[in-house]
C-alpha positions in Angstrom: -6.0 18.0 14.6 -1.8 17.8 14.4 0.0 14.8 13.6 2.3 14.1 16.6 4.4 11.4 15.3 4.7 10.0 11.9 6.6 6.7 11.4 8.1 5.7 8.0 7.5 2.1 6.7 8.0 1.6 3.4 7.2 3.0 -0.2 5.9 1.2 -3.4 7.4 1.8 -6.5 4.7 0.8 -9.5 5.8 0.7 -13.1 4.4 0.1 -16.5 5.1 0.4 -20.2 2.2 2.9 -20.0 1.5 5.9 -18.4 0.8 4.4 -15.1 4.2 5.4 -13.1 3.7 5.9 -9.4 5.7 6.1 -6.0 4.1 5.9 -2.8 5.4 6.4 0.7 3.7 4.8 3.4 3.5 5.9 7.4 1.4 5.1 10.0 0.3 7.8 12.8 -2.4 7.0 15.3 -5.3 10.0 15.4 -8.0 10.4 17.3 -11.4 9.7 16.2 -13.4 12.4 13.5 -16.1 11.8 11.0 -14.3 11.2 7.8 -15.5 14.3 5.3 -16.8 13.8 1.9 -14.0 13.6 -1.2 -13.6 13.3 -4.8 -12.0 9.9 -4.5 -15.6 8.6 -2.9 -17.3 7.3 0.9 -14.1 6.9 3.3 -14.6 5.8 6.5 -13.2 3.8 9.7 -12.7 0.1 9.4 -11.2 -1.9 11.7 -7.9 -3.6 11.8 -9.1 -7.0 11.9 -12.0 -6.4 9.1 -8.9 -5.5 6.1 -8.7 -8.7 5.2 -12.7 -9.0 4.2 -12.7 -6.0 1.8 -11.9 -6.1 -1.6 -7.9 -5.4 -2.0 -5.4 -4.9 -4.6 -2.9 -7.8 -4.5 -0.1 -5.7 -3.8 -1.7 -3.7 -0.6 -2.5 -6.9 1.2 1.5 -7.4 1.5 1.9 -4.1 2.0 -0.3 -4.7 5.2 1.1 -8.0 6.2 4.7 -5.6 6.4 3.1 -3.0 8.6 1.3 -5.2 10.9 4.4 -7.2 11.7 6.2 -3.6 11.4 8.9 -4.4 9.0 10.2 -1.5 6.9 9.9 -2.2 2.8 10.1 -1.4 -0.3 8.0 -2.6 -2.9 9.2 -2.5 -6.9 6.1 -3.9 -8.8 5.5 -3.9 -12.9 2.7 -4.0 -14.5 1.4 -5.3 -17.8 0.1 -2.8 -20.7 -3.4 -3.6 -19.4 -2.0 -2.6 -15.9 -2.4 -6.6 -14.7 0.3 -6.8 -11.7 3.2 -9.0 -12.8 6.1 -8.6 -10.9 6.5 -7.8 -7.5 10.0 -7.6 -5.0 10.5 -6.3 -1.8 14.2 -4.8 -2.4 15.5 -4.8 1.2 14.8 -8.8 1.6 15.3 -9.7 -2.1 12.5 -11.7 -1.7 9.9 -11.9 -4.8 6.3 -11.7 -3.9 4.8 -12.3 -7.7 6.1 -13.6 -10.6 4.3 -13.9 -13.3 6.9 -12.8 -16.3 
């Protein structure tokens, strides 16, 4: 299938002392249904909306949600620990810090 429209809403940018360095851009699209297909990164399938809060979630992707389901634009700068243990996270376009534990 084609993507039709593809809507910007944020990125994450993760850092560490280690080698765990990462930026993400995030967009949301609306597809029509298909059977997910087997991947190296294991089972995939359809959830729905109201059922992400009941799986198991990194800290930082349940904010990342909360932003996209009330469709404000973000961007995440987050560190990590040498044991990659989330300590800091801001959302840069508020200012506002979302964890703090320095």
């Amino acid at each position: 299938f084609d993507i039709e429209t593809l809507e910007f809403k944020g990125m994450i940018i993760e850092n560490s002392k280690v080698k765990y360095n990462w930026v993400h851009f995030v967009y949301l699209s609306e597809v029509p249904y298909f059977d997910p297909k087997e991947t190296d990164e294991g089972y995939l399938e359809w959830i729905y909306k109201d059922d992400i809060g009941s799986l198991p979630t990194p800290e930082i992707d349940k904010a990342v949600y909360k932003y996209v389901v009330n469709n404000q634009k973000f961007i995440f700068n987050d560190e990590y620990d040498d044991e990659l243990n989330l300590v800091y996270a801001k959302e840069e376009l508020s200012g506002k810090v979302i964890i703090n534990r320095k």
